[in-house]
SEMI-256145 format. One line per field, with one value per residue (C-alpha): residue number from 1; residue in one letter; x, z, y. Coordinates in pm, 1 decimal. Layout:
N
n	c(NUM|...)
res	c(a|...)
X	c(X|...)
Z	c(Z|...)
Y	c(Y|...)
# end
This chain:
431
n	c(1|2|3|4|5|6|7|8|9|10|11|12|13|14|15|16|17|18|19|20|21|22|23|24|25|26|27|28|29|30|31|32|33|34|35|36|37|38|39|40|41|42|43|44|45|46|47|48|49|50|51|52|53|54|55|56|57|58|59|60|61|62|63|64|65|66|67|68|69|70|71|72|73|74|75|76|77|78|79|80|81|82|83|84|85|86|87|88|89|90|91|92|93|94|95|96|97|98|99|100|101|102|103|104|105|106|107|108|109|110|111|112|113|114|115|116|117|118|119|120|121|122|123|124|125|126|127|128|129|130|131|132|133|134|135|136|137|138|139|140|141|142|143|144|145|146|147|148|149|150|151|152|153|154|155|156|157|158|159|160|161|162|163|164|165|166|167|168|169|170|171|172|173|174|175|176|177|178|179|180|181|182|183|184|185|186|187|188|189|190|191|192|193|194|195|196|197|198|199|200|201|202|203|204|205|206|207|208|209|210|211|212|213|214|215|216|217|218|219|220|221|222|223|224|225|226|227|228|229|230|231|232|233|234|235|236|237|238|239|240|241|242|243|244|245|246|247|248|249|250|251|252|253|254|255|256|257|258|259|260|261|262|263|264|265|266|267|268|269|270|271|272|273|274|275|276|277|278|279|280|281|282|283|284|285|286|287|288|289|290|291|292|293|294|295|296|297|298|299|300|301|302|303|304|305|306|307|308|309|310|311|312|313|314|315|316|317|318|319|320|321|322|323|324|325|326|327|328|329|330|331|332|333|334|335|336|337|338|339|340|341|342|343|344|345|346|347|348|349|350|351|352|353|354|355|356|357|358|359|360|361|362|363|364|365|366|367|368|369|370|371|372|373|374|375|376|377|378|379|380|381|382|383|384|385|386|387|388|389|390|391|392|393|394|395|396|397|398|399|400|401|402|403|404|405|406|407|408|409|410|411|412|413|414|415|416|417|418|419|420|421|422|423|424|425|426|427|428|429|430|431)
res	c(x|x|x|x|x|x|x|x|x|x|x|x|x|x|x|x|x|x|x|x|x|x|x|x|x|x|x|x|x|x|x|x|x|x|x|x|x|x|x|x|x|x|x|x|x|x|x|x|x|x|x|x|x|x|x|x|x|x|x|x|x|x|x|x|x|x|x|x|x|x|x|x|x|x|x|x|x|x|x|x|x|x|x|x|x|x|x|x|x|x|x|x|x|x|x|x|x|x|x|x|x|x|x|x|x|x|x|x|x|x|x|x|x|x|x|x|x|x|x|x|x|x|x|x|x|x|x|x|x|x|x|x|x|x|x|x|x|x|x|x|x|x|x|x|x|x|x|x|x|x|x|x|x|x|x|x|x|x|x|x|x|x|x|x|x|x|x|x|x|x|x|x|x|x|x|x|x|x|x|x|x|x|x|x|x|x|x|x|x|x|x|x|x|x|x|x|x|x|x|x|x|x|x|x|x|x|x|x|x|x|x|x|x|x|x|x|x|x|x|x|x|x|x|x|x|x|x|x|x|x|x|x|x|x|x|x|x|x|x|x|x|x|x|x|x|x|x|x|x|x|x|x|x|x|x|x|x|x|x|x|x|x|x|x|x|x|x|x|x|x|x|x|x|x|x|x|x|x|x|x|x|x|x|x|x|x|x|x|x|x|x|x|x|x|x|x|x|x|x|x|x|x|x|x|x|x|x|x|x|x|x|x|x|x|x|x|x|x|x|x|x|x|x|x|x|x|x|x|x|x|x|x|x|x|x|x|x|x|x|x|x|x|x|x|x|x|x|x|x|x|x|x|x|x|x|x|x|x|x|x|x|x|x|x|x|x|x|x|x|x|x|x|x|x|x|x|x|x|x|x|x|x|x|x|x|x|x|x|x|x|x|x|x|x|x|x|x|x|x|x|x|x|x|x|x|x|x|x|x|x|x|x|x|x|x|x|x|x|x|x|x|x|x|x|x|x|x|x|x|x|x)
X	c(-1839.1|-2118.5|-2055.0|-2344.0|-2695.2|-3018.7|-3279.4|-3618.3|-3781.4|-4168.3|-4236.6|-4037.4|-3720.3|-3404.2|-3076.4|-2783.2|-2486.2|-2143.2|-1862.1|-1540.5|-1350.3|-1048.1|-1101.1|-1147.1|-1430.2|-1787.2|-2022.4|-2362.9|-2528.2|-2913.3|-3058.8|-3356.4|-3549.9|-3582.2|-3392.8|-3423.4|-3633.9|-3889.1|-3997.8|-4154.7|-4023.2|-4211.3|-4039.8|-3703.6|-3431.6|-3664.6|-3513.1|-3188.6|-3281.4|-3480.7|-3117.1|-3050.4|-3333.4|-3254.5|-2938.0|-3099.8|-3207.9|-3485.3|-3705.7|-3409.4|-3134.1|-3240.1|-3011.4|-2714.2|-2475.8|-2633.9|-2685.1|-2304.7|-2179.3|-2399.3|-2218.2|-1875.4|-1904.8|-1983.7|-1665.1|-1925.0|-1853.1|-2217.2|-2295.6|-2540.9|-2578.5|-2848.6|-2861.5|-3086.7|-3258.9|-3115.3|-3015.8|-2810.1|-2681.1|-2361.4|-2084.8|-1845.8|-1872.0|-1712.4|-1765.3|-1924.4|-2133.6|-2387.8|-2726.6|-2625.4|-2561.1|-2840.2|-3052.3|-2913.1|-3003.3|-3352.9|-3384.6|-3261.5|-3501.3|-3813.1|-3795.6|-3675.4|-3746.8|-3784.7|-3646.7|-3446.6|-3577.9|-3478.6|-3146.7|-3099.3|-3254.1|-2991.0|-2710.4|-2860.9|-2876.4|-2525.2|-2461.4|-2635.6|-2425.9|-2109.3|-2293.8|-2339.7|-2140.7|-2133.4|-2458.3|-2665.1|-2600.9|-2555.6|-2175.6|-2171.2|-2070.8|-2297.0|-2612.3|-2568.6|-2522.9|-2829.5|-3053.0|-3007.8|-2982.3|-3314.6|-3527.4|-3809.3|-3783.8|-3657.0|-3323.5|-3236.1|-3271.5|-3032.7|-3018.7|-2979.7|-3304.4|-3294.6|-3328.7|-3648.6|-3760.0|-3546.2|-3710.0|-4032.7|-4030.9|-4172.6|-4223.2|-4551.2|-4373.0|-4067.1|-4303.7|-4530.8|-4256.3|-4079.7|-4396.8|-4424.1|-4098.4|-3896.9|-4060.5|-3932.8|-4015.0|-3815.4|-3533.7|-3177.2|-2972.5|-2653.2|-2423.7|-2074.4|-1751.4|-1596.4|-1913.9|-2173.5|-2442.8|-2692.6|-2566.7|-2641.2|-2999.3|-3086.4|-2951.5|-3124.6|-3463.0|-3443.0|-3426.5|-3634.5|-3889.1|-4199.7|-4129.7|-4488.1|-4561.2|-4650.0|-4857.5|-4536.0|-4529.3|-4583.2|-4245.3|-4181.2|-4220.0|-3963.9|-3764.2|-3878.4|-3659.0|-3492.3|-3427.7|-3141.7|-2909.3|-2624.6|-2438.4|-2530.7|-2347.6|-2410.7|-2191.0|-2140.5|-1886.1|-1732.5|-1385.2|-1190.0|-857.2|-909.8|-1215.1|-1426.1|-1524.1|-1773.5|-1863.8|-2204.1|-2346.1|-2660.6|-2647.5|-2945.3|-3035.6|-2804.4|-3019.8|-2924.4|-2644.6|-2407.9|-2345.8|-2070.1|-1898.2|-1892.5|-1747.3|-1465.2|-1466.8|-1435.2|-1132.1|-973.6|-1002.6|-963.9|-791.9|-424.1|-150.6|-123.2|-539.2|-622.8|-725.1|-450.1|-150.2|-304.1|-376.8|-163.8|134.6|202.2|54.5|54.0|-323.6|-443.8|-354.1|-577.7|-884.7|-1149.6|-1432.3|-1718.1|-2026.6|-2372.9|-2675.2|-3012.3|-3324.9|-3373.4|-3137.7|-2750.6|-2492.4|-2105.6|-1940.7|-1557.9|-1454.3|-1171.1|-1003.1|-749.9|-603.6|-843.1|-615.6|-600.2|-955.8|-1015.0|-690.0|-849.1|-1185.8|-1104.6|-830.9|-1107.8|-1280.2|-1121.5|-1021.4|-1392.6|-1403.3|-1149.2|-1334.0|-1614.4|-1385.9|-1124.4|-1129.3|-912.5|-575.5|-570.1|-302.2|-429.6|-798.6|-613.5|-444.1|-753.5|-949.8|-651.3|-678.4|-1043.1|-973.6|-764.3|-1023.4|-1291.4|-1051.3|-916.9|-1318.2|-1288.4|-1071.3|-1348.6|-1663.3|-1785.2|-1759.0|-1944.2|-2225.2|-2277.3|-2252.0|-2513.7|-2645.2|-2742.9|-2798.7|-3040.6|-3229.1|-3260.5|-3272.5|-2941.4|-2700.6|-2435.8|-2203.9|-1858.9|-1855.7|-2091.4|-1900.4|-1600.2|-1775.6|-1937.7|-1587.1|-1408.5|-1635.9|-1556.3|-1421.4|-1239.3|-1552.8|-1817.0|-1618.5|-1636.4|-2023.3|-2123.2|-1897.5|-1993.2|-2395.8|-2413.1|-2169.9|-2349.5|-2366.5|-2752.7|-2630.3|-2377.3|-2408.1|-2124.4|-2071.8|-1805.5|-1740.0|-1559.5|-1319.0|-1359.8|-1304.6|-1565.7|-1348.3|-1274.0|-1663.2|-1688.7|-1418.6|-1544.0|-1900.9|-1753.9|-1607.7|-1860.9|-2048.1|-1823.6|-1841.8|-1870.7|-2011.5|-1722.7|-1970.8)
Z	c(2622.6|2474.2|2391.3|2580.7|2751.1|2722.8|2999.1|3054.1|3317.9|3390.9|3401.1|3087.0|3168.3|2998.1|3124.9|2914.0|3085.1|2932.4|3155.8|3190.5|3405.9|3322.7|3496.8|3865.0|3840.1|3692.1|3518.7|3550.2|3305.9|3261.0|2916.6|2906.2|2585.8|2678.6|2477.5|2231.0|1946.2|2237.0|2300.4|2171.3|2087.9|2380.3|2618.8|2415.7|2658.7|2917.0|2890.4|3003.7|3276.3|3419.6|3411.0|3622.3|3880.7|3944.0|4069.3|4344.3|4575.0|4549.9|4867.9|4979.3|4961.8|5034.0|4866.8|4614.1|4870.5|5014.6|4648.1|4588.2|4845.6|4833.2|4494.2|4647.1|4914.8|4671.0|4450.7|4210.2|4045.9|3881.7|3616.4|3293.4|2960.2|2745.6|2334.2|2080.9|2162.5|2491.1|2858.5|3023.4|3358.7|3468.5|3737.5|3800.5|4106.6|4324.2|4123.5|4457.4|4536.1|4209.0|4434.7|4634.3|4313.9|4119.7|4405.5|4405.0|4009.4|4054.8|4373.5|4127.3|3848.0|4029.9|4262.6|4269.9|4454.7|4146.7|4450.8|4396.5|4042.9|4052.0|4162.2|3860.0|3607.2|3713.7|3715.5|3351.2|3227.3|3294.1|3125.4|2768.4|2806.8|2679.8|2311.0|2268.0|2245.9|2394.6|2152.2|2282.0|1923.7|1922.1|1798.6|1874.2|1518.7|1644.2|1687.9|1372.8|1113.0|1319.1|1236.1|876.1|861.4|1033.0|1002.0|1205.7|1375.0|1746.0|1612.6|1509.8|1883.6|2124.0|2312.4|2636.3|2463.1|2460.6|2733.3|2644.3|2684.7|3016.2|3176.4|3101.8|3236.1|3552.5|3811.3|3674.0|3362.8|3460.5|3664.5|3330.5|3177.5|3388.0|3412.3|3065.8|2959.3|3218.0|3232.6|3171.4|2874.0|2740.5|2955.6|2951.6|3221.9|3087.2|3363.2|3213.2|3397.9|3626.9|3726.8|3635.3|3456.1|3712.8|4001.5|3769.0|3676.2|4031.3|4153.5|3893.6|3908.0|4337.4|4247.9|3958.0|3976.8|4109.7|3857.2|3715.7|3308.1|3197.3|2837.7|2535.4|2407.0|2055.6|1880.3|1642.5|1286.0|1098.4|955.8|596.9|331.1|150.0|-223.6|-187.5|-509.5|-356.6|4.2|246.0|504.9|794.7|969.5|1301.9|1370.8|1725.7|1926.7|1916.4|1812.6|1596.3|1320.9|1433.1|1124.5|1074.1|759.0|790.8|553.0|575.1|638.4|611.7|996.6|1122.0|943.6|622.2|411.2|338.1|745.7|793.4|500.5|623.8|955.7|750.4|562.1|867.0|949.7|585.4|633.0|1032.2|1263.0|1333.3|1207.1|854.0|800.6|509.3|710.6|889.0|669.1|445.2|684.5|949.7|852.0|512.0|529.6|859.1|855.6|1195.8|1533.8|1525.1|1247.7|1283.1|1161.1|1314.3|1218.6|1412.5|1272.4|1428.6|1361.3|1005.8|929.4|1061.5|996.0|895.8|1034.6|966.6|1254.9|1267.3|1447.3|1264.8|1187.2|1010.5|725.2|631.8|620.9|261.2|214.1|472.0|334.7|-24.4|86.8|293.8|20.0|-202.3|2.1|59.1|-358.8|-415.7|-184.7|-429.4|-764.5|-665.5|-528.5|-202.4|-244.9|-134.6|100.5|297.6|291.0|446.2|671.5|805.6|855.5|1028.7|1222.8|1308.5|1388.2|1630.8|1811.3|1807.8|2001.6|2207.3|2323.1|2492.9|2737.2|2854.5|3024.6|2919.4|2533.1|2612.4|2766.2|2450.2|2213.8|2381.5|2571.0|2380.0|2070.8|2282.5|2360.9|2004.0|1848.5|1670.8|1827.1|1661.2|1782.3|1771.1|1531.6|1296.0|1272.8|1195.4|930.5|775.5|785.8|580.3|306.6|242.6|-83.4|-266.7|-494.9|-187.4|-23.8|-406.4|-471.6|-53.1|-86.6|-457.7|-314.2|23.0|-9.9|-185.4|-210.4|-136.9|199.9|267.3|572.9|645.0|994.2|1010.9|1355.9|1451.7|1378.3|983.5|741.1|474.0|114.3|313.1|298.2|-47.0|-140.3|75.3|-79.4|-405.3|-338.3|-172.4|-540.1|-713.1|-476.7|-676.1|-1003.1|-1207.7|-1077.0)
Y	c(-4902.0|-4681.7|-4362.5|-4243.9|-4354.0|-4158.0|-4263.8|-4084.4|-4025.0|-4113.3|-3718.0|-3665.4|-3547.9|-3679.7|-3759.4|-3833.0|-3994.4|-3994.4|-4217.3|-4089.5|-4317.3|-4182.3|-3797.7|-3680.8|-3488.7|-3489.4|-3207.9|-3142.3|-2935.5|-2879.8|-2734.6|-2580.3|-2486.1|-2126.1|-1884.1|-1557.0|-1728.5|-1787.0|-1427.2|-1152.5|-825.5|-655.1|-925.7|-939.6|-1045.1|-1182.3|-1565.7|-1426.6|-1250.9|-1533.4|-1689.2|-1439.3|-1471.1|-1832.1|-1759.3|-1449.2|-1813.1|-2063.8|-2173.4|-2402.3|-2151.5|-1798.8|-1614.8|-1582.7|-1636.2|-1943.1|-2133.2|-2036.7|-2181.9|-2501.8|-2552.2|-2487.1|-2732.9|-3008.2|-2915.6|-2638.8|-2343.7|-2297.8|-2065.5|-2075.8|-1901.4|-1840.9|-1809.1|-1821.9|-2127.9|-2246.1|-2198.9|-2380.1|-2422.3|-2641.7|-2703.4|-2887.9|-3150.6|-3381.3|-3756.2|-3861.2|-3553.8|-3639.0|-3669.8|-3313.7|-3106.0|-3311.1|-3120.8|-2795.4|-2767.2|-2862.4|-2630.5|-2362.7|-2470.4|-2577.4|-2348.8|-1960.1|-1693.9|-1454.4|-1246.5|-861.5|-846.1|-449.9|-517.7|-744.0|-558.7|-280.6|-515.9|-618.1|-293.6|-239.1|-551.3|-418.9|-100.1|-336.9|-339.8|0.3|347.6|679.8|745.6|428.9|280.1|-84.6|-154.3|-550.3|-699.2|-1000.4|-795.0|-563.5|-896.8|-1077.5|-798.2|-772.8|-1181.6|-1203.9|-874.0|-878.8|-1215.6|-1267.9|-1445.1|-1091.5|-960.9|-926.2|-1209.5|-970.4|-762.5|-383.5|-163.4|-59.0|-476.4|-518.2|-207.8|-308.2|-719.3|-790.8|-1038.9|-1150.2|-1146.7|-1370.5|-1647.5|-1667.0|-1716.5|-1927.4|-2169.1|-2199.0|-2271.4|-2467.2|-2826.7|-3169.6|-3210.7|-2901.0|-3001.2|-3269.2|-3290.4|-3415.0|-3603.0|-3638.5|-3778.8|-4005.8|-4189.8|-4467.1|-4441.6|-4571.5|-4368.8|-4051.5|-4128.1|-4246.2|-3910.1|-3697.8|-3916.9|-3857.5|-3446.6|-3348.6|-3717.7|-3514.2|-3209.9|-3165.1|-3152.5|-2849.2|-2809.8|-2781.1|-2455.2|-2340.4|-2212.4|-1879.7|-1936.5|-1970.6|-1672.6|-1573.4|-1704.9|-1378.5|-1286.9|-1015.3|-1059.1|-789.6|-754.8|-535.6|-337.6|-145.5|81.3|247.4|482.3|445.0|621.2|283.2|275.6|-28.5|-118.3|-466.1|-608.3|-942.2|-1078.9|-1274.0|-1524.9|-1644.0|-2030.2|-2334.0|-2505.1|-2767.9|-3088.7|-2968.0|-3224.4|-2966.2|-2918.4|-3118.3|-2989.4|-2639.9|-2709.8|-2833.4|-2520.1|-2366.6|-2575.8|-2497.5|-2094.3|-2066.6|-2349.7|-2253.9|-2022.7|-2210.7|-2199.9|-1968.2|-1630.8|-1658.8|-1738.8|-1447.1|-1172.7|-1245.0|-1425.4|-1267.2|-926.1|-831.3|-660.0|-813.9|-991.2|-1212.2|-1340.3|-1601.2|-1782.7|-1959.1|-2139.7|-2111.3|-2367.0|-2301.9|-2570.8|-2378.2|-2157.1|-2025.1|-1794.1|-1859.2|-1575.1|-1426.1|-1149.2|-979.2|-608.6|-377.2|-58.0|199.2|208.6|-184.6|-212.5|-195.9|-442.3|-658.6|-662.7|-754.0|-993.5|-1189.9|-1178.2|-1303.4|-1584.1|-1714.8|-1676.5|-1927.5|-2168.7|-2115.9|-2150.0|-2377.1|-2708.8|-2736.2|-2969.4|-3287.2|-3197.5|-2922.2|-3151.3|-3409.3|-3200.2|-3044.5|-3361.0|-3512.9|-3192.4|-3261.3|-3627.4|-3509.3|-3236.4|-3495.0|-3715.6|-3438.9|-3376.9|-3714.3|-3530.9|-3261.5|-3286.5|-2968.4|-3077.5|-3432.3|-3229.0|-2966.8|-3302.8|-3513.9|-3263.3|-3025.2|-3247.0|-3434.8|-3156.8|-2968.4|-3369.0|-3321.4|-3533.6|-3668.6|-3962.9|-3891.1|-4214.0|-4097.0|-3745.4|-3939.9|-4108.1|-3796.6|-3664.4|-3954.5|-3824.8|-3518.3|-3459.4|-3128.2|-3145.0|-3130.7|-2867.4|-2675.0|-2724.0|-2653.8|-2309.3|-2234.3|-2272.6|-2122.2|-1856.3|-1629.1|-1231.7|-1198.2|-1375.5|-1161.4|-925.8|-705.5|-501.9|-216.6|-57.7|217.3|534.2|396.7|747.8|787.0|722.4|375.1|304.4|411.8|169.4|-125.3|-123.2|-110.2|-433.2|-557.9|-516.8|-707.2|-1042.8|-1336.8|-1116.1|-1384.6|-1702.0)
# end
């Protein structure tokens, strides 16, 4: 059986199928090329709360209440999300309720209300308040490390936008942008489950078949490459009892070689108790509960990112430990053991993801949409490649200290900041 099937229809749209036979339930997830890279700074946030707006009822189904409960009937629980370069909307269903939730996404997508925009631009408001303090200074590590990754470029926005953004969209504002971004042909709908192929495409071809083309829209440059030689840090101070830290480096785009390489990196220093961060921080010196890094490729560029929360007084311990740790990827070559381990370890995950809908949907999905996908057969291959000395040179060029962003937040004391840049000058300075 194939691992998946991509069919188009005559307006456009794509629909990848992925058959499950062996679960009891199916997904249905639509991704729309609408996200924070798409805006301008005047409109920053304004993809995201059109996510909103679709849910406050379409011509079919009033209001909130009435689309909710559609979904429950046929098994739903919908909900969406919206990055940098996507959102996406999905629920569950009932394997033989495809056609009824096939037309409950396209009633949301085709056709809102763009009704109680006030009421949501409250509830949105209150919704930014999470990333900032007392002050109104942002104190999301996320936000902070985006900002001096991508300086004046919408990937360094808030994907929720600012306050002063939010307050100023409007209706007008929302349908513009609504007409000029949600159309087939910046659009999958990803069917994955316990269902056929055919029955999924007739479904989705009966609901969105007379969506209209709209003219493809222009995308934001790309960020400007950037010649720091040194780290840089930013810091907030903030009444927590604990210190968020994120370490930042600035990554190529997902089409790049070295791609698959770093998510094994990312295995090698965070997957499990015995992973590198872990063992070190955790296990052995007791500095935090919990660390852990993750890995975010765009079209051109990304970020590898290492968060973790502690004590004000082990933050200068934790920040040269981590440290250090990321310089032995870049001087050492990793053991054959614990390379083994970890690609046994990833083996495993990719089979795992055979078990969940949701991760078909982001692999075929979403790769359809951005024209990235990868077969779990080709990452498999990619994977049997990997050697200690590809892991040495892919560490040894991308983690680098002009692409080093740190973020320090909260109730830090000012000889620890003293002592943290200081390190933070010394990264790498042996090769």
């Amino acid at each position: 059986m194939s691992e998946f099937y991509r069919d188009t229809l005559a307006n456009g749209l794509r629909v990848v199928t992925v058959e499950m036979p062996h679960l009891h339930s199916a997904e249905m997830v639509c991704y729309v090329r609408a996200g924070g890279r798409h805006e301008t700074a005047t409109l920053a946030g304004i993809s995201h709360f059109l996510e909103h707006i679709v849910f406050r009822g379409t011509t079919d189904y009033p209001s909130s209440f009435e689309l909710e409960r559609a979904f429950e009937e046929i098994g739903g629980a919908v909900n969406a999300s919206t990055d940098s370069e996507i959102t996406c909307f999905h629920s569950r269903l009932h394997p033989s309720r495809l056609a009824e939730g096939a037309a409950l996404f396209a009633s949301m997508l085709l056709r809102p209300r763009f009704a109680e925009v006030e009421l949501e631009r409250r509830i949105i408001l209150e919704e930014a308040l999470e990333d900032v303090n007392q002050k109104g200074e942002e104190i999301s590590p996320d936000n902070l490390t985006a900002r001096m990754l991508w300086p004046d470029h919408p990937l360094g926005m808030p994907t929720i936008g600012t306050r002063e953004s939010i307050s100023r969209i409007t209706e007008g504002d929302l349908r513009a942008y609504h007409a000029a971004r949600y159309s087939p042909a910046e659009t999958v709908v990803a069917v994955t489950g316990n269902l056929k192929r055919a029955e999924a495409v007739a479904a989705v071809a009966a609901a969105f078949g007379d969506w209209a083309q709209a003219a493809r829209q222009s995308e934001i440059p790309v960020p400007p490459s950037r010649e720091e030689t040194t780290a840089q840090a930013t810091w907030v101070r903030d009444s927590d009892s604990q210190v968020n830290v994120q370490f930042a480096f600035r990554m190529p785009g997902r089409r790049d070689r070295r791609s698959v390489a770093l998510r094994v990196l990312r295995f090698i220093l965070s997957w499990g108790g015995t992973s590198r961060l872990m063992l070190r921080l955790r296990e052995t010196l007791g500095l935090t509960y919990s660390v852990e890094a993750n890995l975010s490729l765009f079209e051109e560029c990304g970020c590898f990112t290492i968060d973790l929360s502690l004590a004000p007084n082990n933050l200068v311990q934790a920040v040269r430990e981590v440290l250090a740790i990321v310089e032995d990827l870049c001087t050492k070559p990793a053991g054959d053991e614990e390379l083994q381990r970890v690609v046994r370890s990833y083996r495993y995950d990719l089979d795992f993801s055979r078990d969940h809908t949701e991760d078909m949907s982001v692999r075929y999905g979403w790769g359809e949409l951005v024209d990235h996908l990868r077969t779990l057969e080709q990452d498999r291959k990619d994977i049997a490649a990997i050697t200690p000395t590809l892991l040495l040179e892919t560490a040894r060029s991308l983690f680098l200290p002009g692409d080093l962003k740190l973020a320090v937040v909260g109730p830090f004391r000012a000889a620890d900041r003293k002592a943290v840049e200081k390190i933070l000058e010394g990264f790498r300075k042996q090769g």
